[in-house]
Backbone bond lengths (Angstrom), bond angles and torsions (degrees), N, CA, C in turn:
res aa  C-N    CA-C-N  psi(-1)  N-CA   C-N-CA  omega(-1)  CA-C   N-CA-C  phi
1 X - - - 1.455 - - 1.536 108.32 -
2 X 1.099 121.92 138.13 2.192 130.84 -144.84 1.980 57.27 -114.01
3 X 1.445 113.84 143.54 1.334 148.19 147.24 1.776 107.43 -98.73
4 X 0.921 116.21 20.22 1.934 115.76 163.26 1.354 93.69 -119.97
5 X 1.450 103.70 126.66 1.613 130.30 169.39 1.527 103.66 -107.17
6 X 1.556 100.63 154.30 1.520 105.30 -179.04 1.933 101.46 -141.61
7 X 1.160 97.97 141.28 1.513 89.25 -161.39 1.865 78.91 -128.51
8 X 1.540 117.32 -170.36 1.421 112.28 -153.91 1.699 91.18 -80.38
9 X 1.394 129.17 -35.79 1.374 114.69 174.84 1.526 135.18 -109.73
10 X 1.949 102.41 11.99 1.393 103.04 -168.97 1.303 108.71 -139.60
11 X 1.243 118.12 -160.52 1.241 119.31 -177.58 1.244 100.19 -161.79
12 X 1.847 112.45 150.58 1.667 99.94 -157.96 1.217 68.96 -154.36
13 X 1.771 100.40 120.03 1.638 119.19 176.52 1.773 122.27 -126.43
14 X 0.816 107.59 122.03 1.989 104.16 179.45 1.853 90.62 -31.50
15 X 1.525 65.46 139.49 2.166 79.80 162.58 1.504 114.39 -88.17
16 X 1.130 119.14 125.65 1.630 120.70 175.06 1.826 119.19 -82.87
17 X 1.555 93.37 135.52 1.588 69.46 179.58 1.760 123.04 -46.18
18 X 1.064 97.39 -65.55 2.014 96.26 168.52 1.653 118.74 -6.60
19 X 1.399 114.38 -45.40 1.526 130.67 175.46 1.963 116.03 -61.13
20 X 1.241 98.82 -6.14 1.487 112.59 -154.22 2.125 99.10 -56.49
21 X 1.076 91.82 -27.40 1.748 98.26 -173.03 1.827 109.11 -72.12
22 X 1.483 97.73 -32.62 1.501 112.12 -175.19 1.599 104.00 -78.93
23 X 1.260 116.32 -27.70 1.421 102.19 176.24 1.337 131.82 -115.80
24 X 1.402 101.03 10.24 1.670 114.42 152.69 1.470 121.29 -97.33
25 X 1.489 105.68 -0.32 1.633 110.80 162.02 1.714 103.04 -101.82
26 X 1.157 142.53 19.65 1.060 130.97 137.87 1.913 112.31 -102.33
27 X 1.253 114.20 -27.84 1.443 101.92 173.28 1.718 105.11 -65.08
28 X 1.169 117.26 -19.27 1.554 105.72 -167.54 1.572 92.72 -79.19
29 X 1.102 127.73 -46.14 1.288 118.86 -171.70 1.251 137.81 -21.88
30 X 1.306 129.83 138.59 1.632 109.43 -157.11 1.471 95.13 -94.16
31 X 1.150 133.85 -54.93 1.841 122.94 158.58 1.410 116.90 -7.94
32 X 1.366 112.41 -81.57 1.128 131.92 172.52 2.056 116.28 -45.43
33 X 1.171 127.90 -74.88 1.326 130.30 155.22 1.494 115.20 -23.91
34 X 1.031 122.33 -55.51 1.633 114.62 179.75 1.106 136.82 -21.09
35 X 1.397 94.15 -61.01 1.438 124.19 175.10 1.661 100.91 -65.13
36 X 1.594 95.50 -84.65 0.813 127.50 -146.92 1.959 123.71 -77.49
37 X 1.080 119.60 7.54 1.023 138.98 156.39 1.338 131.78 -150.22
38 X 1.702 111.46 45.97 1.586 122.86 178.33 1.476 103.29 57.43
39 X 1.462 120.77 42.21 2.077 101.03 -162.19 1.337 130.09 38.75
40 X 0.847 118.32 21.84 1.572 127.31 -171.47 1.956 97.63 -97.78
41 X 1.381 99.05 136.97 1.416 112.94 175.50 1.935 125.90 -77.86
42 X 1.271 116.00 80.27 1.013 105.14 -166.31 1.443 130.49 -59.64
43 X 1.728 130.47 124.39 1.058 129.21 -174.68 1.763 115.41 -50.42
44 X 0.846 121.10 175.10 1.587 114.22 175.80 1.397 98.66 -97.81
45 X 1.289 142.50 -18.04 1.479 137.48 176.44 1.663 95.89 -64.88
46 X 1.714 114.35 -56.74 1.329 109.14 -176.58 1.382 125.91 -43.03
47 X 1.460 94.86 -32.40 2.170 109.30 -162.03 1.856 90.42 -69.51
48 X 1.408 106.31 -36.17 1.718 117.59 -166.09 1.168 100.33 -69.58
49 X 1.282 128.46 -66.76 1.548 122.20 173.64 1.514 125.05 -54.73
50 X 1.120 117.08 -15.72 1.596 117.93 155.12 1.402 102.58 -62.98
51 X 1.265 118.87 -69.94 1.519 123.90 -176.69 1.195 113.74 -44.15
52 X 0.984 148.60 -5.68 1.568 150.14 -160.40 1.473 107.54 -105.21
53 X 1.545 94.71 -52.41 1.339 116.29 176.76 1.702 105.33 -70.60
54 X 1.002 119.60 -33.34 1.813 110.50 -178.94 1.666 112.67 -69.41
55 X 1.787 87.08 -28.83 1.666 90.36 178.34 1.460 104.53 -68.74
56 X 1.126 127.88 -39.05 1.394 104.08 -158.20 1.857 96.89 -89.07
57 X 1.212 117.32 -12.31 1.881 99.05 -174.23 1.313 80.54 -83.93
58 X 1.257 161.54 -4.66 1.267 148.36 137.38 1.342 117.34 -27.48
59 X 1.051 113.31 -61.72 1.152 133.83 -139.01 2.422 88.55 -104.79
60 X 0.690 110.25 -23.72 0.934 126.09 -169.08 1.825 118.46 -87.42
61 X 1.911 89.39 -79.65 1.123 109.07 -173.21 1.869 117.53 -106.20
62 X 1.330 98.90 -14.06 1.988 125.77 170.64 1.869 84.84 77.90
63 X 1.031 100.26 50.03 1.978 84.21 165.42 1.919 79.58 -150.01
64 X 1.341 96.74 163.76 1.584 112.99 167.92 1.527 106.27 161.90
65 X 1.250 116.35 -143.26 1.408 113.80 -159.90 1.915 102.67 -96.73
66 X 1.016 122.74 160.21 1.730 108.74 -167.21 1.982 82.99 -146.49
67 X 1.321 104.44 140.21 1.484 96.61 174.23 1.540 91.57 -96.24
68 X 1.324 110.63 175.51 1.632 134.31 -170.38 1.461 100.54 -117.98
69 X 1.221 132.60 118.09 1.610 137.60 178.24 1.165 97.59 -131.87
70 X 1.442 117.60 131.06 1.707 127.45 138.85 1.180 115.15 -22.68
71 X 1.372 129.11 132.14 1.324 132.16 164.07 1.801 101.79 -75.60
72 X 1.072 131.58 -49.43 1.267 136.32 -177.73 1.509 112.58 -65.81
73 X 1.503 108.23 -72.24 1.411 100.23 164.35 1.361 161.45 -35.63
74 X 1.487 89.17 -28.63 1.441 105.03 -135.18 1.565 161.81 49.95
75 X 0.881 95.44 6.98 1.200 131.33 -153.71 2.050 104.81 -80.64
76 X 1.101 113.48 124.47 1.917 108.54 153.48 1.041 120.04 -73.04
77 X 1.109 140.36 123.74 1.729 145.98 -175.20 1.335 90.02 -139.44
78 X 1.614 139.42 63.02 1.537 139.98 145.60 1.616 97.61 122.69
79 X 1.406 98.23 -162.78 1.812 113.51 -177.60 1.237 91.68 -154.89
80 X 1.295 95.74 170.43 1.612 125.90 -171.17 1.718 111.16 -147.51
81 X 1.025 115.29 144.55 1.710 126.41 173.07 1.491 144.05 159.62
82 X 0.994 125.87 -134.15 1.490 106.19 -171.45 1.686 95.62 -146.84
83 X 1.433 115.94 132.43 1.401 107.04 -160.23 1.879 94.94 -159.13
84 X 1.273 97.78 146.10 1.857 108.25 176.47 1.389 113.85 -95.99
85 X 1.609 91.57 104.17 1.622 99.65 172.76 1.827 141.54 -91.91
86 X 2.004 85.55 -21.31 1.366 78.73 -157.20 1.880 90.32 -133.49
87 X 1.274 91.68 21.44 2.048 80.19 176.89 1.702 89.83 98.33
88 X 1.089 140.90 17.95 1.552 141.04 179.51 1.358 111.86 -62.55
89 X 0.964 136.28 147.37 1.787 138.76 130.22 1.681 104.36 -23.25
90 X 1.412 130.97 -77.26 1.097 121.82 -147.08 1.379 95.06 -129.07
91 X 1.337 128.23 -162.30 1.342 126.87 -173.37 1.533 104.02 -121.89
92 X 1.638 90.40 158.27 1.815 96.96 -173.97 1.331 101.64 -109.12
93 X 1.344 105.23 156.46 1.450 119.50 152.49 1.308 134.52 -33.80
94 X 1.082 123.76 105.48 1.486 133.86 -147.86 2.088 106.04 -118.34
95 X 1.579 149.74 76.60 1.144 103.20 146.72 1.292 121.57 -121.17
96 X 1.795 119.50 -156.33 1.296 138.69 158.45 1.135 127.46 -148.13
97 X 1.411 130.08 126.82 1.656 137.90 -178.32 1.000 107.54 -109.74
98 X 1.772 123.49 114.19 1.598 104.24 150.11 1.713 128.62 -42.87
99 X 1.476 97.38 143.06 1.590 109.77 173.47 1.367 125.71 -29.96
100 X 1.411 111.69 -41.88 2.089 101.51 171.93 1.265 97.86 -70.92
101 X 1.754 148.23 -14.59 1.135 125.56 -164.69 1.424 113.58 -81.67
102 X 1.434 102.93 -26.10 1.589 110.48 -155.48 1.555 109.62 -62.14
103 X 1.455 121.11 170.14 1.417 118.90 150.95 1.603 99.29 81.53
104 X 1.273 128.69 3.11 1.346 128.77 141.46 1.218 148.20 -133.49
105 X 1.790 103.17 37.34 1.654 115.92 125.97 1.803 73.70 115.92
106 X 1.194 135.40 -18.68 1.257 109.81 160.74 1.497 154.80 -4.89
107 X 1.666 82.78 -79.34 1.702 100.78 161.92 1.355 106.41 -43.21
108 X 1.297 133.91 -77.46 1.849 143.43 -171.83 1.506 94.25 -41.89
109 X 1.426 142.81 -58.90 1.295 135.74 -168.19 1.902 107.48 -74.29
110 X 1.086 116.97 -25.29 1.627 109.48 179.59 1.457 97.35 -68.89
111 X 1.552 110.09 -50.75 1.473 112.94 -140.04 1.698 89.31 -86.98
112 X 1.813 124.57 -37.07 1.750 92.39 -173.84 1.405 105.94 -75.12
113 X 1.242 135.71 2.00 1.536 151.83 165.31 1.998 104.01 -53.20
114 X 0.859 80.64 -55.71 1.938 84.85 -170.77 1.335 90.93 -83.40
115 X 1.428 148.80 -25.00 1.276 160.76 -168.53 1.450 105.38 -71.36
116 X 1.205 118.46 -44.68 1.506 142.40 170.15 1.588 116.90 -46.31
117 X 1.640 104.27 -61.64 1.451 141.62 -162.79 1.742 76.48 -79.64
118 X 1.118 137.72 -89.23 1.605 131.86 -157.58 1.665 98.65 -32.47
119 X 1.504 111.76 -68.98 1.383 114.98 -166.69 1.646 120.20 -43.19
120 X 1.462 104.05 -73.88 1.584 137.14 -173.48 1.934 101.51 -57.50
121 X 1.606 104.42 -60.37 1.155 90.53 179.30 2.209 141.36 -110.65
122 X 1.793 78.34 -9.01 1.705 76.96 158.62 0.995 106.06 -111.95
123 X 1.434 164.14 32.79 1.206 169.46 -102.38 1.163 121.14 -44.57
124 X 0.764 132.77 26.75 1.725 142.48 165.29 1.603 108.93 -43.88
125 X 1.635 96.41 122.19 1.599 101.99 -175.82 1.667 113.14 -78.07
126 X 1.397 106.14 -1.37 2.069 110.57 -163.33 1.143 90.34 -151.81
127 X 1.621 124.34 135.57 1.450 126.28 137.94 1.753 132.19 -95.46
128 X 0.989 125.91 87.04 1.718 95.60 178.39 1.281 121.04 -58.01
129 X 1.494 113.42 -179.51 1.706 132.72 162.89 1.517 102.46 -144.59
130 X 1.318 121.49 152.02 1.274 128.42 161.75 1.571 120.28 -125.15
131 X 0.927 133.59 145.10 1.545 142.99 169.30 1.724 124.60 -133.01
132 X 1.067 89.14 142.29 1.750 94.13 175.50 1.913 100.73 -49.84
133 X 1.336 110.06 139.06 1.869 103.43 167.60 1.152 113.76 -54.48
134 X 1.515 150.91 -24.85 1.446 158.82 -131.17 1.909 91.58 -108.37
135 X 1.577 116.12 -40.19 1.164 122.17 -138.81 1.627 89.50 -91.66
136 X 1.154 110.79 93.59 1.980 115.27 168.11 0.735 112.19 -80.13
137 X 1.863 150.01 -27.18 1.633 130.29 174.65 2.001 98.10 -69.58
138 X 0.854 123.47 -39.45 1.315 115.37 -163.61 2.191 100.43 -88.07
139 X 0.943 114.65 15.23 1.466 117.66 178.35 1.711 109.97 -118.00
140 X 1.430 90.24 -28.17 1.906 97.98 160.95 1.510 108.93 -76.91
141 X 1.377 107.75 -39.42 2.009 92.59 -164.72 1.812 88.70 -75.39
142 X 1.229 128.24 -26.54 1.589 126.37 -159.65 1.838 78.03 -61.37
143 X 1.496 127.23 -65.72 1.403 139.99 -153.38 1.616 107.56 -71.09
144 X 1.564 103.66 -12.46 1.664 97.77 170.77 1.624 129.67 -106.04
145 X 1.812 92.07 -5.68 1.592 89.07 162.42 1.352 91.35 -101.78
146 X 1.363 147.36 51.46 1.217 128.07 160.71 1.338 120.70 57.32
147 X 1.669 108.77 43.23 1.623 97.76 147.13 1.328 96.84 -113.78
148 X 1.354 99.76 -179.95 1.753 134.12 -158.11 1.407 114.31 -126.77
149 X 1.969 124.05 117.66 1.181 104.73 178.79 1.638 137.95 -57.10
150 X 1.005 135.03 87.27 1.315 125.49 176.85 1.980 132.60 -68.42
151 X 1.411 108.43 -21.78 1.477 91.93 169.03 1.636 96.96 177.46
152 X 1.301 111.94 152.45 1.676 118.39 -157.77 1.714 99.66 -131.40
153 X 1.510 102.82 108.70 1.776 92.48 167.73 1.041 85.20 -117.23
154 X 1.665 91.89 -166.77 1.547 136.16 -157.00 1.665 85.55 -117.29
155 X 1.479 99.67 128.32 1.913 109.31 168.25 1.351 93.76 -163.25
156 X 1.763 79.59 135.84 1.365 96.21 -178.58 2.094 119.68 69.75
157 X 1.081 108.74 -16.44 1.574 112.58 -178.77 1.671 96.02 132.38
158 X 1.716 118.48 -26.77 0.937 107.77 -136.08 1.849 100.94 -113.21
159 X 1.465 128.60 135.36 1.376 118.25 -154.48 1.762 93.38 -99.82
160 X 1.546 90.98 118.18 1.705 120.40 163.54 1.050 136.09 -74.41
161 X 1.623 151.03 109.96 1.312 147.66 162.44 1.250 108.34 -74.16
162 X 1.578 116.97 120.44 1.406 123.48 154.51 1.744 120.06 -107.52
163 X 1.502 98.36 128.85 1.439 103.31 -160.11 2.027 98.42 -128.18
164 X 1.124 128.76 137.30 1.554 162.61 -95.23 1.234 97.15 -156.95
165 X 1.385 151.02 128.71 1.330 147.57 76.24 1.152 148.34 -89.20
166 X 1.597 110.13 140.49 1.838 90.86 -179.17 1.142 112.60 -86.25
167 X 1.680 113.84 -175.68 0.825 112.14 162.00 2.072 148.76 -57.66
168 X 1.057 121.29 149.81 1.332 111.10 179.57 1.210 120.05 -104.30
């Protein structure tokens, strides 16, 4: 089973360790960070030990972190994947786009892409996603592959939407 997906404008490839520089210059990003890592500056040891860990549910479980490239470009403009955030059974829907990426439908094409791959090929009957409450581009793509808010805490200080789909 090939773990590279191709959707009509991208391409969604496992991150290699080798890649490790490319994806701690999008976690550093302050766009990206906001959200998505409390603003906090991630060390590059941290970004590595994520990576370590994606390799092995790769390697393990065939889900982990997948970067997002232009098919035309070439280009990385964010990642997409499935990742354990909160003490779950299974893993949620996980992405991030740098700022020139956003706002042209990306995010929605990575994520019902891996959305596909959960259902069809690990069979998982539910996916979640979570987002900070503040974060509206990532609460539209949750509402355009068709999940549904189901319940909002407080973590960390900070108030979370967790949003639900079943399977199709």
């Amino acid at each position: 089973m090939s773990l590279v997906f191709e959707t009509q404008r991208l391409r969604l490839k496992p991150i290699l360790e080798s890649e490790l520089n490319t994806l701690h210059s999008i976690f550093i990003n302050p766009y990206v960070r906001k959200y998505l890592c409390d603003d906090k500056v991630w060390s590059l040891q941290q970004v590595e030990e994520m990576l370590i860990e994606s390799q092995r549910l790769f390697d393990e479980r065939k889900f982990g972190l997948w970067f997002i490239e232009t098919k035309n470009e070439k280009e990385i403009i964010g990642f997409v994947g499935l990742w354990y955030f909160f003490g779950e059974g299974q893993p949620q829907l996980a992405y991030a786009l740098l700022p020139e990426a956003t706002k042209k439908g990306y995010a929605t094409e990575a994520a019902t892409r891996i959305l596909k791959y959960c259902f069809n090929e690990l069979g998982y009957q539910y996916l979640l996603a979570s987002c900070d409450q503040p974060n509206v581009e990532s609460r539209k793509v949750a509402e355009r592959i068709g999940m549904r808010e189901v319940q909002e805490k407080i973590v960390n200080g900070n108030p979370i939407l967790f949003f639900r789909v079943e399977r199709f």
